[in-house]
matplotlib code that plots the C-alpha trace (Angstrom):
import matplotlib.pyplot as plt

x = [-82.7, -85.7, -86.4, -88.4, -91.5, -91.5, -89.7, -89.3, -90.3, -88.3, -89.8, -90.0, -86.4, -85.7, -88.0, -85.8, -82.6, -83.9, -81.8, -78.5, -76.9, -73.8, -73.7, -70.8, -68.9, -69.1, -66.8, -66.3, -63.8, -60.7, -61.0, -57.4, -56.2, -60.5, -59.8, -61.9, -61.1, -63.3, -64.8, -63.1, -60.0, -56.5, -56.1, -53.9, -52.9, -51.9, -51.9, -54.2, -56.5, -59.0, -56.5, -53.1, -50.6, -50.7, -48.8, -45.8, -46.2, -43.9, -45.5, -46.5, -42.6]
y = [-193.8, -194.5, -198.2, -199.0, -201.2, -203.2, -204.7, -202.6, -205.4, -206.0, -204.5, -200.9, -201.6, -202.3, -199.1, -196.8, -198.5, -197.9, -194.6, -195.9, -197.0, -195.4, -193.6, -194.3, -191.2, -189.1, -188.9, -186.5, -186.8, -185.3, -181.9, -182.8, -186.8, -188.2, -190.0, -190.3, -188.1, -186.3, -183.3, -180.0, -181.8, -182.4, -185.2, -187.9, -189.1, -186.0, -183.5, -180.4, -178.4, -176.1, -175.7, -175.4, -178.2, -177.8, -181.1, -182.3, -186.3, -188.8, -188.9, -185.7, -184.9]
z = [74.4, 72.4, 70.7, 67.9, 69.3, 66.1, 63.6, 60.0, 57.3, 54.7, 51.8, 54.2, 54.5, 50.5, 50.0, 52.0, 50.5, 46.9, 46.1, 48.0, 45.5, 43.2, 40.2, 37.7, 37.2, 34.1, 31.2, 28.7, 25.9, 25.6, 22.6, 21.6, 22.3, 22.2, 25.2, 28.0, 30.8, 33.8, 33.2, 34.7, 34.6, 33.1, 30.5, 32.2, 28.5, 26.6, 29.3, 28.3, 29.6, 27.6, 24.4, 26.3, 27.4, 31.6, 32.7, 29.8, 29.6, 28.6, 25.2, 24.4, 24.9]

ax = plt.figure().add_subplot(projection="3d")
ax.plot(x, y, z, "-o")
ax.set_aspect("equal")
plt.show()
């Protein structure tokens, strides 16, 4: 198996590491409660989906 010969430095290694970092996840807001919710997804607080109830909550009912 091959070795590297030398040692990377640490700023070559800080470069490389530069883009490995997270991104927060997006949020849109819900059309019916205005709660944050993710995108493409059922509202965990009120339960819709594009205009219709999917999923009946404890509040909603």
């Amino acid at each position: 198996m091959p070795n590297p010969k030398r040692r990377h430095s640490k700023s070559r290694t800080s470069k490389r590491r530069a883009h490995d970092y997270l991104t927060a996840a997006s949020a849109s807001e819900c059309p019916n409660c205005h709660e944050k919710k993710m995108p493409h997804r059922v509202c965990p607080k009120c339960g819709h989906y594009k205009g219709r109830e999917i999923v009946a909550t404890k509040e909603a009912s």
